[in-house]
C-alpha positions as CSV (number, residue, x, y, z in Angstrom):
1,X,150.9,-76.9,-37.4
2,X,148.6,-79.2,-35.6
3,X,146.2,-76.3,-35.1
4,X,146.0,-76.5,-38.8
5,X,145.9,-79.8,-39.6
6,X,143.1,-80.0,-36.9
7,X,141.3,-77.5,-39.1
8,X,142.2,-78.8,-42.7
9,X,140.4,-82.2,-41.2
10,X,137.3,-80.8,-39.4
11,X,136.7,-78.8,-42.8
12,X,137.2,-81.6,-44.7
13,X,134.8,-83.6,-42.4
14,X,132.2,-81.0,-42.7
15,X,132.1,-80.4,-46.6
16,X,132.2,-85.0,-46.4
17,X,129.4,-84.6,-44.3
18,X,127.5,-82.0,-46.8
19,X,127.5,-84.8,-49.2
20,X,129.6,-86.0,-52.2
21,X,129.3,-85.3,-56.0
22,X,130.6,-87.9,-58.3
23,X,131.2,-87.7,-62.5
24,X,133.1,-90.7,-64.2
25,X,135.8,-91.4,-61.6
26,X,135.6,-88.2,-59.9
27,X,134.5,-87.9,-55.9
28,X,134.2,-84.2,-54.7
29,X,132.1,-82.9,-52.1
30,X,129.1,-80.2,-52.9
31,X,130.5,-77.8,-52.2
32,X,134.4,-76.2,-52.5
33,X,135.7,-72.9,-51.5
34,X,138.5,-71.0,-53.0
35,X,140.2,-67.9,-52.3
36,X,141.1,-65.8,-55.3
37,X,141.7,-61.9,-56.3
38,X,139.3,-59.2,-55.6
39,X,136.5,-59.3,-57.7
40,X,136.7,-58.0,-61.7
41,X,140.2,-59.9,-61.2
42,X,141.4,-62.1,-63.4
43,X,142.2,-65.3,-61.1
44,X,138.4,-64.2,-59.7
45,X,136.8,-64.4,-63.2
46,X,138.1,-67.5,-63.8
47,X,137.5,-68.7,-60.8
48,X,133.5,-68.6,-61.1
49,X,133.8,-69.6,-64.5
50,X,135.6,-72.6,-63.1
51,X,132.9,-72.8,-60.3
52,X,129.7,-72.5,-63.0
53,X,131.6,-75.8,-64.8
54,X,131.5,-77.5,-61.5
55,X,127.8,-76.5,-60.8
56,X,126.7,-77.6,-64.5
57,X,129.1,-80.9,-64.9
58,X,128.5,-82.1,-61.6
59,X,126.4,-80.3,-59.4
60,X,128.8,-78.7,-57.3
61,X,128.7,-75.2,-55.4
62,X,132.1,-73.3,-55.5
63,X,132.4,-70.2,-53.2
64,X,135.5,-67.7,-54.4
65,X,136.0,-65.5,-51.7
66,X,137.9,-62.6,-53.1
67,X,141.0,-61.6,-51.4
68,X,142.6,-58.1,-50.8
69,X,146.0,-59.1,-50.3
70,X,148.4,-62.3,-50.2
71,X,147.9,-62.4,-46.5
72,X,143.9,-62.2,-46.6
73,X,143.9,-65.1,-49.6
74,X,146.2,-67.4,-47.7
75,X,145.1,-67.1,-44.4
76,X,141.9,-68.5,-44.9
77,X,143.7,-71.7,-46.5
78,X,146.0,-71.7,-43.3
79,X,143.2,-71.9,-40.9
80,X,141.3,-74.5,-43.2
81,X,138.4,-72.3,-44.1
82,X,138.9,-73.1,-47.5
83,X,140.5,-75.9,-49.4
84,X,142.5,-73.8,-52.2
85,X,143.8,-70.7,-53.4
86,X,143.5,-69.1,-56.9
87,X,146.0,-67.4,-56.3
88,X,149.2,-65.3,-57.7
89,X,153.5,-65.2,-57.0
90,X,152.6,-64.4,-53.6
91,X,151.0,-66.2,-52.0
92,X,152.8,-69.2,-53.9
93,X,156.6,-68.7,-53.9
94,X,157.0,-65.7,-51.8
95,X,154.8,-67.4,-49.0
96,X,156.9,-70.3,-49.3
97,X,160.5,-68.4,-49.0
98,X,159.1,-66.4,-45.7
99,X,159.9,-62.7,-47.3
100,X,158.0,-60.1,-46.8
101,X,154.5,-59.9,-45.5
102,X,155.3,-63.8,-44.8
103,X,158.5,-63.0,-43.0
104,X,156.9,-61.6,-39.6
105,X,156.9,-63.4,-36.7
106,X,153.3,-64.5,-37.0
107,X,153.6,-66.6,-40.9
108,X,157.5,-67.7,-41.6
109,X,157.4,-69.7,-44.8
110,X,154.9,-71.5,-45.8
111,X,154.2,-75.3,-46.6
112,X,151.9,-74.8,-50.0
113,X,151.5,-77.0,-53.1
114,X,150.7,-76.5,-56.0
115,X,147.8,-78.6,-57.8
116,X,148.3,-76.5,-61.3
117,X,148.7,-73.4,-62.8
118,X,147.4,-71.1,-65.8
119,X,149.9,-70.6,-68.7
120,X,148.7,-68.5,-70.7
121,X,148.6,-65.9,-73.4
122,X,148.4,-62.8,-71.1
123,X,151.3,-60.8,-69.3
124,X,151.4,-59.7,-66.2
125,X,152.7,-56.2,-66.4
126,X,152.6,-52.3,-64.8
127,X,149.8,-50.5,-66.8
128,X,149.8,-47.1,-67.4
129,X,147.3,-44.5,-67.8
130,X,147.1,-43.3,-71.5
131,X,146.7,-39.5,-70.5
132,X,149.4,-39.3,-68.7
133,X,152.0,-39.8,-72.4
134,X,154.2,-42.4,-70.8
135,X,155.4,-44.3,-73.8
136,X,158.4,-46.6,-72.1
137,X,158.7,-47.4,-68.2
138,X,161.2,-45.1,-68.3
139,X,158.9,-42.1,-68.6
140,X,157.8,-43.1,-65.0
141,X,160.0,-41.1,-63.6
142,X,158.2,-38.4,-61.3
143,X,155.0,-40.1,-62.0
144,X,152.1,-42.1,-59.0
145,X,152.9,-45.0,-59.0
146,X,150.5,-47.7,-56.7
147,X,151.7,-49.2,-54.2
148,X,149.3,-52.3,-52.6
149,X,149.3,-52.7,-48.4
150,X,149.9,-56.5,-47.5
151,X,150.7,-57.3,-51.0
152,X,154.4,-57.9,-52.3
153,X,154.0,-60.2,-55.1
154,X,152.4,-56.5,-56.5
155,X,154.8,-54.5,-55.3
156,X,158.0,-56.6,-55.7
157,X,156.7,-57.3,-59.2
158,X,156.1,-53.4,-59.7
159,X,159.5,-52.9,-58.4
160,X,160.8,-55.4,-61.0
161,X,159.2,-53.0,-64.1
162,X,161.3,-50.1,-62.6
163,X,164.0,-52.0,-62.5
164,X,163.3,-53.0,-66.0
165,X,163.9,-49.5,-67.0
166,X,166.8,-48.4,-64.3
167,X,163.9,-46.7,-62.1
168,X,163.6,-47.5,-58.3
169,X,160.7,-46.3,-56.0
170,X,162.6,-43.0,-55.4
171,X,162.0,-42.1,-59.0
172,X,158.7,-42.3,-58.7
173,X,155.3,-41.2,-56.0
174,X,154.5,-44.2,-54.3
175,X,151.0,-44.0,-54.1
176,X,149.5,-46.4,-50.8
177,X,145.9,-48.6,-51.8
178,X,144.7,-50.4,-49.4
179,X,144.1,-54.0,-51.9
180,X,144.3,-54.7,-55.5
181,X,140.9,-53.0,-56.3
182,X,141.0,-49.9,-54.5
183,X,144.5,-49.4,-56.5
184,X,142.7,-49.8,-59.8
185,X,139.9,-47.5,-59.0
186,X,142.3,-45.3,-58.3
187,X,143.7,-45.4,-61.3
188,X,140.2,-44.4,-63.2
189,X,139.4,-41.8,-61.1
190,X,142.7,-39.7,-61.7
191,X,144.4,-40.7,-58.2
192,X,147.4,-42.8,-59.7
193,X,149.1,-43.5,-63.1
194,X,150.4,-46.5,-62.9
195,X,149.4,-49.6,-61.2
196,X,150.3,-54.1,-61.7
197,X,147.7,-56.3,-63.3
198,X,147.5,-59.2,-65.3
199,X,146.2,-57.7,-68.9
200,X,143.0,-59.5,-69.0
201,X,142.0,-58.5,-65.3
202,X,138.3,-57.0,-65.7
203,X,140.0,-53.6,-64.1
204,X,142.5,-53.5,-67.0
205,X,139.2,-53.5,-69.6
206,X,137.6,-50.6,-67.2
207,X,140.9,-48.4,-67.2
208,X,141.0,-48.9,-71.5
209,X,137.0,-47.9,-71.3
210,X,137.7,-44.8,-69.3
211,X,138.7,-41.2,-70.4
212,X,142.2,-41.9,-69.3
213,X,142.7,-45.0,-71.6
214,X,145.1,-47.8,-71.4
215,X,149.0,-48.2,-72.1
216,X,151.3,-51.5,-71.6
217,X,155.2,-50.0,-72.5
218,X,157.1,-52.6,-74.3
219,X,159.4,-55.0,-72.2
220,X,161.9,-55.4,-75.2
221,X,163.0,-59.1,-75.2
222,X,166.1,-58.0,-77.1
223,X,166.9,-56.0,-74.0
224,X,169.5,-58.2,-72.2
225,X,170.3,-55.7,-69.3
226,X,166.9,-54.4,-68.6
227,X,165.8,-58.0,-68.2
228,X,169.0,-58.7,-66.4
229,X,168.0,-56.1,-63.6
230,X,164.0,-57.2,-63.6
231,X,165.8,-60.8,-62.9
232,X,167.5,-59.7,-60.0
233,X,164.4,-58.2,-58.1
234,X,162.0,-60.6,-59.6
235,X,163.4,-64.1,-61.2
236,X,159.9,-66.0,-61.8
237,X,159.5,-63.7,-64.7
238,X,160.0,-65.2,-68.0
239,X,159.5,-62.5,-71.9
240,X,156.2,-63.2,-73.1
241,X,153.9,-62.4,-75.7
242,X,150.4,-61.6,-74.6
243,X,147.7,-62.1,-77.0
244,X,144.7,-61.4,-74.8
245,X,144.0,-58.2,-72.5
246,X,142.9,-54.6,-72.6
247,X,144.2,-52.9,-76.0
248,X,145.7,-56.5,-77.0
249,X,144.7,-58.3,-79.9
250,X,146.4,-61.3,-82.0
251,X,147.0,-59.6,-84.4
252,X,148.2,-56.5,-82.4
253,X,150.2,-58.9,-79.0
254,X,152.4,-57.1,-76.1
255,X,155.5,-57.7,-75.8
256,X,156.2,-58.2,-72.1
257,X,156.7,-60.8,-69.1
258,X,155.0,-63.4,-67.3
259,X,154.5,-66.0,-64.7
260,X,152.0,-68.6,-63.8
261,X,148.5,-66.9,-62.8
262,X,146.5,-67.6,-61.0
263,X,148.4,-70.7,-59.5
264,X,146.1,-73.3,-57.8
265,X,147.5,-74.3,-54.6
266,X,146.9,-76.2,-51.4
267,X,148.6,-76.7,-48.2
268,X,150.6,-79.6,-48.3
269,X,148.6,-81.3,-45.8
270,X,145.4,-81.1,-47.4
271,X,143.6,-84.5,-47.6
272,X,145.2,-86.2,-51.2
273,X,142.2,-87.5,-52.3
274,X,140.6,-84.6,-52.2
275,X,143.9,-82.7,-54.0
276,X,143.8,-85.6,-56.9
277,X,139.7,-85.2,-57.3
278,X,140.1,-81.7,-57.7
279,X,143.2,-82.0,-60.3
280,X,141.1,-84.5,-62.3
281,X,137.9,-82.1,-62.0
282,X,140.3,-79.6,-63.4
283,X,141.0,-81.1,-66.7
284,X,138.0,-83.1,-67.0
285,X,136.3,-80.1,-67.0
286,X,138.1,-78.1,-68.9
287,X,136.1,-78.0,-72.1
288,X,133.3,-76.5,-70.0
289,X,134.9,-73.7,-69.2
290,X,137.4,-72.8,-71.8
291,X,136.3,-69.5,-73.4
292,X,134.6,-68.7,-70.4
293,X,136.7,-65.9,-69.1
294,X,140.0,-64.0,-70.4
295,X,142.7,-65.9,-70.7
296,X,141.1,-69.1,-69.1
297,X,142.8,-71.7,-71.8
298,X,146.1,-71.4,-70.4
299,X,145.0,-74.0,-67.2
300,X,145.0,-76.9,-70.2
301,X,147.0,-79.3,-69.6
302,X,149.7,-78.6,-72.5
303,X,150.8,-75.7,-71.3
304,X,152.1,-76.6,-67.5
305,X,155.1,-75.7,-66.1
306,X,155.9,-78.5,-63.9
307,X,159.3,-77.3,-63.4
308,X,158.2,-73.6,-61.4
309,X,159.6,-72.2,-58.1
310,X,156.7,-74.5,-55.9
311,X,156.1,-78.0,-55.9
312,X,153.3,-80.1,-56.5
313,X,151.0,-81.8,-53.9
314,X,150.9,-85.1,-54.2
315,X,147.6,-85.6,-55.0
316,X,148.3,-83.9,-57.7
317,X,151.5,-86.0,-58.4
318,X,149.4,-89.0,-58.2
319,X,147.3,-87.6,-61.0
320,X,149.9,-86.6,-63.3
321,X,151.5,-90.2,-62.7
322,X,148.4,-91.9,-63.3
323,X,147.9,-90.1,-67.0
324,X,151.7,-91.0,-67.7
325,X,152.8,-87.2,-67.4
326,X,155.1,-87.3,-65.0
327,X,158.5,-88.2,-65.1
328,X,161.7,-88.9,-63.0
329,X,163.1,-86.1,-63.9
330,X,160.0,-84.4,-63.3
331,X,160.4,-86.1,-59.4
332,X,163.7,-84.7,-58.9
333,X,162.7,-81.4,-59.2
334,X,160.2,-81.2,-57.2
335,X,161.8,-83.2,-54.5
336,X,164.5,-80.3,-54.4
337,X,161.6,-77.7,-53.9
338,X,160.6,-80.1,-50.9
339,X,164.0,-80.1,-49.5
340,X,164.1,-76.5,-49.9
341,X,161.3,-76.0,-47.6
342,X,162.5,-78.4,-45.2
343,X,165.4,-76.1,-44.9
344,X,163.3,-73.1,-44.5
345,X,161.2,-74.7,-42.1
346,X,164.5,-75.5,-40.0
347,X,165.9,-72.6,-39.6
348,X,162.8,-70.6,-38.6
349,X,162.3,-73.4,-35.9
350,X,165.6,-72.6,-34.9
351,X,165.5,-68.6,-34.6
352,X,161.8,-69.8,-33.1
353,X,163.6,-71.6,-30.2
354,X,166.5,-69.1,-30.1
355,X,165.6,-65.9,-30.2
356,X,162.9,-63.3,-28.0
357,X,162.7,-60.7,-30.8
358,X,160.1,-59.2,-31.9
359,X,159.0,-56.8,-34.8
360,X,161.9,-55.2,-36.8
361,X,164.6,-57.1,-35.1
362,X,162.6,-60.7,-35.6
363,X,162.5,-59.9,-39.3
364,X,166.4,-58.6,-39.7
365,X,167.3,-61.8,-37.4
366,X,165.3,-64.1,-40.0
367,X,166.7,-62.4,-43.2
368,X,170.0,-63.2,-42.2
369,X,169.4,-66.9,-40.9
370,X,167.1,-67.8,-43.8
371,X,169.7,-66.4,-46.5
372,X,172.3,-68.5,-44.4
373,X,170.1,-71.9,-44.5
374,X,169.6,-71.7,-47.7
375,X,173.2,-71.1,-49.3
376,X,174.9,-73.6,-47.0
377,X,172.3,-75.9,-48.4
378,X,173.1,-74.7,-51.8
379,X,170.0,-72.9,-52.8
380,X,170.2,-69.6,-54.2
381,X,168.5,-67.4,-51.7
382,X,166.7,-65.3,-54.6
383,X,165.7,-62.4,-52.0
C-alpha cells in the first residue's frame, strides 16, 4: 500500500510538474492517462473521443493505453502509471471482491472507486456468428465458444449467458484467446462461434461486415428462471433494451442485459482534487463528445447509477454534493460498499499474517475466509 501511494504521488507530481490546463473552474494537468479495452473496443472508442474533447475544450493530451485483460488495465492504475481506468465489471467489482484473477496471492481485493459510469443504450451480451444458425443460446450446445486468458468479467459474464439458457462450459468447446481482440478476430476468421462484447464494440460492427455475419439471441425478459440462473453466476446484470450496436437499430432494439460500461474508476487514494477535476471535466464536456462514438451518451449525467456494486471516490462525492445530486441516502449506500471492503481488506490481512500457502491452496484458503468475512458481516458473498 505505501508502495502505491508512493507511486499515485510521484505520478501526480510529474503530470503537476508537466503543467496545468484550466477551463471555467476546472484545474487538470496536460496531460492524463487511462487504461481502457483493446483497441476497436467500445470503452477504447470512447475513450479517445473523450480524449479529442479534452484536447479541443482545453488543451489537454489523453493517452488510452489499451488493455488485454482485467489484470493488464488495472495494474497500471495500481502502480500509478496512470490515473484511471475505462474500464468494465472486472476490473471494478470483481477486483474489489478478490475472485478470480484478483484472488491470487499477488492482488487480493482491491481498493477502487468509481468517478462514473456509462449507462447506456447498448447490451452487453455473447454474440454469435450468423453462419453457424444458432437462433437462442440454447443452440450453443456443441458449439466454440471463446474463452479470454486473465479476463473473468468475460468469462464469468459468458458463463452467465449459458446459464441463461441451462448450458455450462461442458456443453460447449471452450475455445482459449489470449485478450479480448485476439478472441474477436477469431471469430471473423472461422476459429470460434461465439465470443462477449458490448454491441457497439468496433469488433461487433467487423463480425456483422464479415461473411459470417452477426446474431445477438434474445435474453427474454419474461423469462423468470433463465434470468434467475444468469443471477446467480452473474448479479450486476440488469434486462435491457439495446438500441445501438451491430444489427441494432431503434426501430429494430435487442432484447438483452446489461451493466455499467465502461466504468471510470480510480484507486481510492488517488489525489481528490484531481478525482473531482476530472468528474467536472466529465460532464462539462460532455456536449463535446456526445455522438462521438457508439453508445457514448450514456456517461450523461441522467442516467447514473449511483447505487452499483462499487463506490464512489470522494472526489467524486464532492462533486455530486456540490451540484446538489447527492443525497443521504445516496451516503449510506456507498458507505456500506466502504465497509464492505474494509472487511475484505481484513480478512486477507489476516490469511496474509496467518497462512504460508501458496498457489492453489492460497486461493482455496481465501475463498473460504473471504466468503466467511463477509456473511458474518452480513454481506452476501455473491461468488
Amino acid at each position: 500500500m505505501l508502495i502505491r501511494m508512493w507511486a499515485v504521488s510521484a505520478a501526480v507530481a510529474a503530470v503537476a510538474a508537466a503543467g496545468v490546463a484550466s477551463a471555467g473552474d476546472v484545474e487538470l494537468p496536460n496531460q492524463l492517462t487511462w487504461t481502457a479495452y483493446g483497441t476497436g473496443s467500445a470503452g477504447y472508442n470512447q475513450s479517445v473521443a473523450i480524449g479529442s474533447a479534452l484536447k479541443n475544450e482545453m488543451g489537454i493530451d489523453l493517452r488510452v493505453l489499451p488493455g488485454k485483460n482485467d489484470v493488464s488495465r488495472t495494474e497500471p492504475l495500481r502502480q500509478g502509471k496512470v490515473q484511471f481506468s475505462a474500464t468494465g465489471v472486472g476490473a471494478s467489482f470483481m477486483a474489489q471482491e478478490g475472485v478470480f484473477e484478483f484472488g491470487k496471492q499477488k492482488w487480493g481485493p482491491q481498493r477502487v472507486r468509481m468517478l462514473m459510469a456509462n449507462n447506456g443504450s447498448i447490451n452487453l451480451a455473447v454474440a454469435v456468428a450468423a453462419d453457424t444458425g444458432v437462433k437462442e443460446y440454447a443452440d450453443l450446445k456443441g458449439k466454440r465458444v471463446a474463452w479470454v486468458k486473465g479476463s473473468p468479467a468475460l468469462n464469468v459474464n459468458t458463463t452467465a449467458y449459458l446459464a441463461f439458457a441451462g448450458l455450462t462450459w461442458d456443453d460447449v468447446e471452450r475455445v482459449e484467446f489470449g485478450g479480448f481482440g485476439d478472441s474477436w478476430k477469431g471469430m471473423v476468421n472461422g476459429q470460434v462461434d461465439a465470443a462477449f462484447a458490448s454491441t457497439n464494440s468496433g469488433k461487433a460492427i467487423e463480425l456483422e461486415a464479415s461473411p459470417r455475419g452477426i446474431v445477438w439471441p434474445k435474453l427474454a425478459h419474461t423469462d423468470k428462471a433463465g434470468w434467475e440462473r444468469l443471477h446467480k453466476v452473474a448479479p450486476f446484470f440488469q434486462p435491457n433494451m439495446a438500441t445501438v450496436g451491430a444489427g441494432i437499430t431503434k426501430d429494430a432494439p435487442y432484447e438483452g442485459g446489461a451493466y455499467p460500461y465502461p466504468i471510470l474508476i480510480a484507486y481510492e487514494e488517488q489525489d481528490e482534487a484531481l478525482v473531482y477535476n476530472m468528474t467536472k471535466a466529465m460532464y462539462d464536456l460532455f456536449p463535446a463528445y456526445d455522438g462521438n462514438a457508439p453508445g457514448i451518451s450514456g456517461w450523461k449525467l441522467e442516467k447514473q447509477n449511483f447505487k452499483w456494486v462499487v463506490p464512489f471516490h470522494a472526489g467524486a462525492v464532492r462533486y455530486y454534493k456540490e451540484i446538489g445530486t447527492w443525497t443521504p441516502d445516496l451516503q449510506k449506500h456507498n458507505d456500506n460498499l466502504l465497509k464492505r471492503q474494509d472487511v475484505l481488506a481484513a480478512a486477507w490481512n489476516e490469511l496474509s499474517s496467518k497462512k504460508s500457502l501458496t498457489g492453489e491452496d492460497w486461493e482455496n484458503e481465501w475463498k473460504a475466509a473471504r466468503t466467511d468475512a463477509l456473511k458474518k458481516a452480513g454481506f452476501n458473498p455473491v461468488f
